[in-house]
C-alpha positions, 0 to 999 in steps of 0.5 A: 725126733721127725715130728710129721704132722699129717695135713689133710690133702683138702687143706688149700695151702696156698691161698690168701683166702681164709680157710676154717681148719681144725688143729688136732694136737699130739697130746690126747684128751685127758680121759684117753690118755688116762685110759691109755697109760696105767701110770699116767693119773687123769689129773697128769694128763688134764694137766698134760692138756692144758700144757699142750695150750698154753704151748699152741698159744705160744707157738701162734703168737711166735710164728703167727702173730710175729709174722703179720698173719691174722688168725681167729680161735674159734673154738678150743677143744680138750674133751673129744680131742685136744685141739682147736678151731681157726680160721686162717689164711692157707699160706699162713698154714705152713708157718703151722708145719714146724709145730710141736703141738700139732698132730693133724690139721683137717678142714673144718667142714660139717659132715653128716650120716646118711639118712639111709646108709648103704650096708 
């Protein structure tokens, strides 16, 4: 199966400088899952959840850990959507790319309405 992960063009592959990204995992939030599957209980999916963590640690301490390329969690999300937030070198995002837990990686960057929307 071509597992692709979308990556975000904002995302700077290629410098030693640390960046903040956000990893969204394939699996969705217990809740959506739920929502999404009729045979699928909300314990099997929080369940589904914490499996899809305890895989990303894994795959980090595998191909980043291993490999001498520093990382920070900064935070790790399964109510709004299942993934996390790190801080990370760009060239060390690529060793990212053959995950199987990942989905998307996006810039970890504040994003705020306009006061006055255009309609």
């Amino acid at each position: 199966m071509n597992r692709r992960i979308y990556l975000d063009p904002d995302v700077d592959l290629h410098t030693n400088a640390f960046v903040q990204v956000i990893i969204e995992f394939r699996i969705s939030p217990a809740h959506v899952a739920a929502a999404a599957d009729p045979f699928l209980s909300l314990e099997q999916a929080e369940e589904q959840v914490e499996q899809s963590h305890t895989e990303f640690q894994r795959e980090l301490a595998t191909v980043l850990a291993g490999n001498q390329y520093p990382y920070t969690i900064m935070h790790l999300y399964k109510n709004s959507l299942n993934g996390a937030a790190m801080e990370i070198q760009g060239l060390a995002i690529q060793k990212l790319l053959s995950s199987r837990v990942i989905g998307a990686i996006y810039p970890n960057r504040e994003m705020r309405i306009p006061e006055s929307p255009i309609m």
